[in-house]
Legacy VTK file of the C-alpha trace (Angstrom):
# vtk DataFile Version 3.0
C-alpha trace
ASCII
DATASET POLYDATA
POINTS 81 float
30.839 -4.610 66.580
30.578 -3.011 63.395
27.832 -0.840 61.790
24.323 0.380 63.896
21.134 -1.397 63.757
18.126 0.326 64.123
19.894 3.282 64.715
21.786 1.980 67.419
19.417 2.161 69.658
20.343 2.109 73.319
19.594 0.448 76.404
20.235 0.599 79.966
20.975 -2.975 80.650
22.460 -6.204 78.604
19.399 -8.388 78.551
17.276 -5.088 77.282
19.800 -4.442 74.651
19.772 -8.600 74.088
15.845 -8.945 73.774
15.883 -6.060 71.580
18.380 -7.693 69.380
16.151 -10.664 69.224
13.316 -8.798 67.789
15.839 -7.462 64.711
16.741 -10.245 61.958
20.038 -8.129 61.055
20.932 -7.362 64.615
24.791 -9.134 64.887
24.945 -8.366 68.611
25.280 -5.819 71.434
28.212 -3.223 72.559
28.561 -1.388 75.825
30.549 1.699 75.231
31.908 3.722 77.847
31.972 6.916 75.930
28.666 8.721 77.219
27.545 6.127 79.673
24.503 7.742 81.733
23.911 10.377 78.867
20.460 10.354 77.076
22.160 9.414 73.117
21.142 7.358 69.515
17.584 7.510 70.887
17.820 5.583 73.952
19.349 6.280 77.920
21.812 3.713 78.345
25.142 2.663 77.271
24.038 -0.871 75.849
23.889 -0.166 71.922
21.934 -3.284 69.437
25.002 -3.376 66.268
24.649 -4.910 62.778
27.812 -6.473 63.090
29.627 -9.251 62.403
32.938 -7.960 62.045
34.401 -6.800 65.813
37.599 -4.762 65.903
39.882 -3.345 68.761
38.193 -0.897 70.712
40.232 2.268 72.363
37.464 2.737 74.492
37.102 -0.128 77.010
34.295 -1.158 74.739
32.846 -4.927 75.608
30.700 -6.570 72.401
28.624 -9.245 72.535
28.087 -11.619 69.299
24.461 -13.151 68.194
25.205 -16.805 67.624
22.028 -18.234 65.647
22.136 -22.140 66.520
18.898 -24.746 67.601
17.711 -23.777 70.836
15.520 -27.001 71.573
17.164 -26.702 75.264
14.846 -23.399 75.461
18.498 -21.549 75.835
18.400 -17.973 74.369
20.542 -17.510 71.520
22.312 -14.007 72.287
24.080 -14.764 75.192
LINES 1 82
81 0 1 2 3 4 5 6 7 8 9 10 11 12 13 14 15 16 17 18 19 20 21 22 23 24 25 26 27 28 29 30 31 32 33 34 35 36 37 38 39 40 41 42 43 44 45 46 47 48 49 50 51 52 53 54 55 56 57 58 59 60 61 62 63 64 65 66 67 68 69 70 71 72 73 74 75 76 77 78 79 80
């Protein structure tokens, strides 16, 4: 995903890095990047990053993203995955 959000901060798990994402109104979604996995880095200790997105491009990394899809959640069902 492109672009940080606050400061790409980083997580140790998905659903961290997700309820995070929650909390930020510009937050476009979540990448795991294998580059530094298990290294302290963009003030956080894990290798899930919160990303201002939208636009997603080809990583050369083995990077996964995950996209925030706002929609009506009357079934309860989170929005970000």
């Amino acid at each position: 995903l492109d672009g940080c959000v606050d400061s790409c901060h980083s997580f140790r798990t998905l659903q961290e890095a997700q309820e995070h994402c929650r909390l930020i109104e510009t937050c476009g979604g979540v990448s795991h990047s294998l580059y530094g996995e298990g290294q302290k880095w963009h003030g956080g200790d894990g290798p899930f990053e919160v990303r201002a997105g939208p636009g997603l491009k080809a990583s050369q990394d083995g990077d996964t993203s995950w996209i925030r899809i706002e929609r009506p959640c009357d079934d309860g069902e989170s929005p970000l995955g």
